[in-house]
C-alpha positions, 0 to 999 in steps of 0.5 A: 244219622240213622240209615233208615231212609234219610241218608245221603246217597252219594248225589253231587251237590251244585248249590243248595237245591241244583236241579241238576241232580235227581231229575229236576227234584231240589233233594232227594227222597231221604231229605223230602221224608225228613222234611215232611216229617218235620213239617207234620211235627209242625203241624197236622197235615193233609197231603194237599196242604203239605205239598203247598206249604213245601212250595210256599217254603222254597218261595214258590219254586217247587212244589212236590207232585201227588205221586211224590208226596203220598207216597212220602206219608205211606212211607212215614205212616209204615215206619210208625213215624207219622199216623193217619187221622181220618176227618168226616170226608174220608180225607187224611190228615198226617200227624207225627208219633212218639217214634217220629218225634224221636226220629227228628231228634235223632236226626237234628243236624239233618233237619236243621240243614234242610230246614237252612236251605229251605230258609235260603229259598223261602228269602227269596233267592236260589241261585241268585234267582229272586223268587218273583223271577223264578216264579214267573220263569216257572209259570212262562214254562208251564204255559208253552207246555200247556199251550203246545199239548193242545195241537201245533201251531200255527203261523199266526199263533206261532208268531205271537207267541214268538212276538210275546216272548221277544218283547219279555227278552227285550223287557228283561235286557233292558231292566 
């Protein structure tokens, strides 16, 4: 494979997208280049529909931010894999060149296995997870986030949050 971005460096693999390496990210920023770039050559895309169309394939448990993706395309774009169409609103919509089509070709093997991954989560399973599951466990964390930057808590609101999640746990264990 050519080393223009998209290689391996060296990362531990625990399972097709541990969380464990990289700070959270299911693949490093090689693989998700090489990955938006298949997904334009799919489709034109916006930076917008690419990030929920890399969610809806991993089945909902992951979604790359703004500040991951666009800096993604800016990349594609220098290297003359990807253009910019720019539509009536200013927005951009993403599309796959000649040299970037060439690039996929030369990198099959490296797309077909994230792409197989990507299925393995897009079927519903990480980790043995079902993707419901993960889902729901993601939207559980993005609420305490959500509710605890607002402010402490305080006695009441912390005991039924608590109360809340001792009746999830006893839901769970009794499932």
């Amino acid at each position: 494979m050519e080393d223009r971005g998209f290689g391996r460096h060296g990362h531990r693999r625990h399972g097709p997208f541990s969380r464990e390496r990289r700070g959270g990210r299911p693949f490093d920023y090689g693989e998700l280049r090489l990955l938006a770039l298949a997904m334009i050559a799919e489709q034109p895309r916006h930076g917008y529909e690419l990030m929920k169309a890399i969610e809806e394939r991993m089945g909902g448990s992951y979604s790359p931010s703004p500040g991951v993706i666009y800096p993604t395309l800016a990349w594609l774009e220098d290297m003359g894999y990807a253009a910019v169409e720019t539509e009536d609103a200013g927005r951009k919509r993403y599309r796959i060149t000649a040299e970037g089509e060439a690039f996929l070709t030369a990198n099959r093997a490296a797309v077909d296995d994230l792409l197989s991954r990507l299925g393995q989560a897009e079927n519903g399973r990480r980790d043995g997870i079902p993707a419901p599951v993960l889902r729901a466990m993601q939207n559980l964390k993005l609420a305490l986030r959500l509710r605890l930057r607002r402010g402490a808590l305080d006695k009441t609101s912390a005991e039924a949050i608590a109360a809340a999640l001792d009746s999830a746990a006893q839901t769970v264990e009794r499932s």
